[in-house]
N, C-alpha and C positions, 0 to 999 in steps of 0.2 A: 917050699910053698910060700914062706912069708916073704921072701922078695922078689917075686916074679910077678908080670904082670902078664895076662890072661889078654892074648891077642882076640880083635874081634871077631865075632862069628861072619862069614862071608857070606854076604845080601844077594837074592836072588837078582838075574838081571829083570828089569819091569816091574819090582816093589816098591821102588823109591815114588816111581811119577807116580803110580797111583796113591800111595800115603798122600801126597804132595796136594795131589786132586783133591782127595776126600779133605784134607785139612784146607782148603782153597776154598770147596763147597760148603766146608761147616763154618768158617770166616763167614763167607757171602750171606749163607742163612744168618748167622747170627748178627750181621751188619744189617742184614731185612728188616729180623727182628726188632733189633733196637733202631733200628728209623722206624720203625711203625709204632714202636713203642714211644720213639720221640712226638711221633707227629699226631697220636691218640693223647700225649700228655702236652704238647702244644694246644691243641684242640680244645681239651679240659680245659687247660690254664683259660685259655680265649673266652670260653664259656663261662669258667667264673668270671674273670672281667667282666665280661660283658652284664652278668649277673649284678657285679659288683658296683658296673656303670649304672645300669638299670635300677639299683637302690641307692646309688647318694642320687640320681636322678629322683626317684621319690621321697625320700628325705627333703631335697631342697625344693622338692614341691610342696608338701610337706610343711617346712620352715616359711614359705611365703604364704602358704594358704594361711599356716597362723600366724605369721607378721600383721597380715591383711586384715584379720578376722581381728589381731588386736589392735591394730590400730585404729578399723572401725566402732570396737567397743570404749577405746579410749579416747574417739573422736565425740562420737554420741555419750559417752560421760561427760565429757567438757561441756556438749552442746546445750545436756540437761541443766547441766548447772550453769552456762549461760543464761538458758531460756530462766529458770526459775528466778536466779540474779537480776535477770533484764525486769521480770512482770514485779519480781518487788520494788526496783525500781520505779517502776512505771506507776505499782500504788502510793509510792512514797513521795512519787514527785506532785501524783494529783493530788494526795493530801495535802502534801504545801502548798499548792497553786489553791483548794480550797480552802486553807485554813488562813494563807495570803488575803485570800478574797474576803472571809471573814472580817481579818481584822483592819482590812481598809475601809469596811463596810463600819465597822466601830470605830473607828479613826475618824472616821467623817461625820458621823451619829455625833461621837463625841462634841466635834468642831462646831455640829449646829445645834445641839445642847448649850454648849460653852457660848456660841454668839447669841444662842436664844435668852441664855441668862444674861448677857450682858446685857440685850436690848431691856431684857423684863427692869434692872436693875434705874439702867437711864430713865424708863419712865415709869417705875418705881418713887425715886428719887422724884421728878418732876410733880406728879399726882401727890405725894406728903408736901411740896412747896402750896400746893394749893391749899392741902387742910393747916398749913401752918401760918397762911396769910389771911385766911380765912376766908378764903373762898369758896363756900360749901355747893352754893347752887352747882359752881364748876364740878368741885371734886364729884358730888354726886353723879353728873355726868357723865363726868370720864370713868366712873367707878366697872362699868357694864365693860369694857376694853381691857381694865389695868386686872378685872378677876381672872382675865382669860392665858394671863401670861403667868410662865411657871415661878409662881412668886414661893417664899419659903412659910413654912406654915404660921412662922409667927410675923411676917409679914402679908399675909392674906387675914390673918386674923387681927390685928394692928389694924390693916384697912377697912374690914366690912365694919370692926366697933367704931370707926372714927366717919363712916358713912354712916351708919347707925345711929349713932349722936349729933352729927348734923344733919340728919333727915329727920330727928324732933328738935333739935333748936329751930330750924325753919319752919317744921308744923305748929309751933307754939310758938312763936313769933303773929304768923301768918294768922291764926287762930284767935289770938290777944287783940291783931286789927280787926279782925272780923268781929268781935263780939262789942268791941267799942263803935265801931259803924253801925251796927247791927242793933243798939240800943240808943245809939242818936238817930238813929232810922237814916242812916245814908247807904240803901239798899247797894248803889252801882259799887260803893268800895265794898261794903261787905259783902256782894257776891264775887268780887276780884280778889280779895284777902281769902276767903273759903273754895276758891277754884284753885287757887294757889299752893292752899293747905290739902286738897285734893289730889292735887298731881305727884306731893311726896307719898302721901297716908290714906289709899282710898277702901283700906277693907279695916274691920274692928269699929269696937266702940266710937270711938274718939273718931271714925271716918263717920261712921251714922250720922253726930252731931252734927261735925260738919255740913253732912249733907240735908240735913235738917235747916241747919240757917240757910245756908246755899237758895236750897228750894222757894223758903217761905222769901227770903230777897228777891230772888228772880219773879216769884208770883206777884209781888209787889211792884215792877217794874213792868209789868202785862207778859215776861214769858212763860208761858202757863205749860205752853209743851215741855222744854225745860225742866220747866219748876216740880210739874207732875212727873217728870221722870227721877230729880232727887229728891221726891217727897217720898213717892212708891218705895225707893233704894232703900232713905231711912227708915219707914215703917217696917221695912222687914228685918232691919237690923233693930228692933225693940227700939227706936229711940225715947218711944213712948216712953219707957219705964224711967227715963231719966230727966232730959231736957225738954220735949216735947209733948207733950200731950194731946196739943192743938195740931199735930203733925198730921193727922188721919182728916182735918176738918179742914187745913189750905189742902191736902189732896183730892178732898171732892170739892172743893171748890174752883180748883186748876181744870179737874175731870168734865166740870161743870161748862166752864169758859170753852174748853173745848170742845160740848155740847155731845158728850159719852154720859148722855144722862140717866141711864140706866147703871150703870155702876158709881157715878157720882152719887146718886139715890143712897146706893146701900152702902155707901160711906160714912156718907151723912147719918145713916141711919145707926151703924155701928158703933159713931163717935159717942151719939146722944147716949146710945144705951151702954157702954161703956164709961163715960165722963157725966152722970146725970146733973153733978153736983160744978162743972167748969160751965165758965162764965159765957162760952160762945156754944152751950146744950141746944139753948133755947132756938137759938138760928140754926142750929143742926135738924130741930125736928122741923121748925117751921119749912127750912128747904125740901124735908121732905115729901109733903105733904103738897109743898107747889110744884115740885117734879114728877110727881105721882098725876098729877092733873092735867100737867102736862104732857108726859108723856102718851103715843095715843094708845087705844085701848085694842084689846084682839078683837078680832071680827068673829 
């Protein structure tokens, strides 16, 4: 038995083709098969692809809608910070250009300050030549022009006392002639010397007086209009109380000459009864008495 070898069994005749067959048909099925199977897992494959197209497709839709969307939000931040950059600018530049305009505005204020004091300074200067040479009637003069320039305080005050003081050296000057004309009875100087004294000093005491001799001079030279208007002046400035006494008695007698005989009346009347004991009483009431007679009577 162990070394014989076991011839084959004898095959019918017509089993081989058909094995052959069925093994031919189970091939071809199975070759069906797996092509269908290939061409359902082609199929698949295609469809993920295509799947897989269709999402880096939206992906890189995706990536550009947010590329876009940032680069709009970092265009519009730039913009912002532009725009806001730009309006401070824009306020910064107009505050220079006004604060420019300010100080050329002061620049130039300055410039006609600065030439206004020079001017003030020049005739300054000029107007002290005149109180230093002594020429007062001038300085006085020019005093009403040099007050109006921006002088320093203690050259405005320097100035008005040194007008000051030459607007009574000239009133007592003027005054000292008048009262020497005025008792040599040379009426024409001493109402020139007291018109004189006048025009520096015409309110206060020392004007009164004045207008006191003034008056009774011009009344003495026949002008009564005049005369009665600085006799009126001084009487209300009390000259009475001082110089004058006889001040109220040339005023009704000016009144008189100008034939206002009804108030010359009670001039005359108020001198008398005032002055009972002065030397021209007696002709104060007597004019009464004849202006009274004269005058006409009511109907």
């Amino acid at each position: 038995m162990h070394g014989r070898v076991s011839e084959p069994e004898p095959v019918e005749d017509g089993a081989a083709p058909r094995e052959v067959r069925r093994d031919v048909g189970d091939a071809h099925a199975m070759a069906i098969r797996t092509h269908n199977t290939v061409a359902t897992l082609a199929a698949s494959l295609r469809e993920v692809l295509q799947r897989q197209e269709r999402l880096e497709r939206g992906l890189n839709l995706n990536s550009f809608v947010a590329y876009v969307i940032f680069t709009v939000l970092l265009a519009s931040g730039f913009f912002l910070l532009y725009r806001s950059r730009a309006e401070r600018l824009v306020v910064e530049r107009d505050q220079a250009m006004q604060q420019r305009e300010v100080a050329a505005k002061e620049t130039a204020h300055l410039k006609d300050k600065l030439k206004a004091r020079e001017e003030a300074e020049r005739k300054g200067r000029a107007f002290w030549q005149l109180i230093v040479d002594g020429k007062k009637a001038e300085a006085i003069a020019a005093y009403p022009e040099i007050a109006k320039e921006p002088l320093s305080p203690v050259e405005a005050q320097v100035f008005q006392d040194s007008v000051a003081r030459a607007r009574a050296e000239i009133v007592d000057a003027a005054q000292a002639e008048g009262l020497e004309a005025f008792r040599a009875q040379q009426w024409k100087r001493a109402s020139t010397a007291f018109r004189r004294a006048l025009s520096y000093q015409d309110e206060g005491p020392r004007a009164a007086q004045a207008r006191y001799y003034h008056g009774v001079s011009l009344h003495k030279q026949g002008d009564y209009a005049e005369g009665a208007r600085q006799l009126d002046l001084a009487v209300a400035g009390s000259v009475e109380r001082t110089v004058g006494q006889d001040a109220r008695y040339y005023l009704a007698s000016a009144l008189e000459m100008l034939r206002q005989l009804e108030r010359a009346r009670a001039e005359y009347e108020k001198f008398a009864a005032t002055y009972p004991a002065h030397p021209l009483s007696g002709t104060a009431r007597r004019k009464v008495m004849e202006l009274a007679a004269r005058m006409p009577r009511p109907q």
